[in-house]
N, C-alpha and C positions, 0 to 999 in steps of 0.2 A: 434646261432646268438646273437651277442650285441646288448644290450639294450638300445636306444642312448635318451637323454634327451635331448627336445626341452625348452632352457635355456631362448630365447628371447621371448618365447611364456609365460613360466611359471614368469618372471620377468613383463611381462605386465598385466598379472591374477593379479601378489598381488597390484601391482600398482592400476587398477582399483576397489580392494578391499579395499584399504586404501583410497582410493579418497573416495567411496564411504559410509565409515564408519564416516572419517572428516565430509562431510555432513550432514550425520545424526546427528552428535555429535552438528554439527554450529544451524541446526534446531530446534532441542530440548533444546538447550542452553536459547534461547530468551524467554523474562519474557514473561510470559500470563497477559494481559491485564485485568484488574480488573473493577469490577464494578465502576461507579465514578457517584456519585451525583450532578444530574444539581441543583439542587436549591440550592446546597450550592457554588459552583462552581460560581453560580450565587451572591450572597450575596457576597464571596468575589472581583471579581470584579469592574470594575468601572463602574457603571448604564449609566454614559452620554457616555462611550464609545461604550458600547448595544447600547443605542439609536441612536448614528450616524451611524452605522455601519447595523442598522436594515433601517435607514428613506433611504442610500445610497442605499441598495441590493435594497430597493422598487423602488428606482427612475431607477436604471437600471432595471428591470420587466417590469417598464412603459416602458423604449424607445425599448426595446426589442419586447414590444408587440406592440407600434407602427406601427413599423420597420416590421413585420411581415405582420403586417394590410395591410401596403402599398402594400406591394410585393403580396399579396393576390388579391388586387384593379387592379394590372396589368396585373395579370393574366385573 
């Protein structure tokens, strides 16, 4: 008996091994993320833009928790 080679099967194997090796390679590629220090991070910065940007997150907190209060009262 002949020995018959399934060609479209063995062509789809290396395919989904070479996919799958690109991704590995895409994965391991990306830098690792390093330590980074806030206080300096902080220092260089600009202070008045922290503090707008810290007084706005509180003022949406407040209406947040309002807004929550209320829906609480309706219930």
């Amino acid at each position: 008996m002949a020995i018959t080679r399934l060609k479209r099967k063995e062509r789809k194997n290396s395919t989904v091994v070479k996919q799958r090796k690109a991704k590995i390679k895409l994965l391991t590629k990306t830098p690792v993320i390093k330590k980074v220090d806030l206080e300096e991070l902080r220092k260089q910065s600009n202070p008045s833009v922290v503090e707008k940007v810290k007084e706005k997150v509180t003022e949406v907190a407040d209406a947040v928790k309002k807004t929550v209060k209320k829906i609480a009262d309706k219930e």
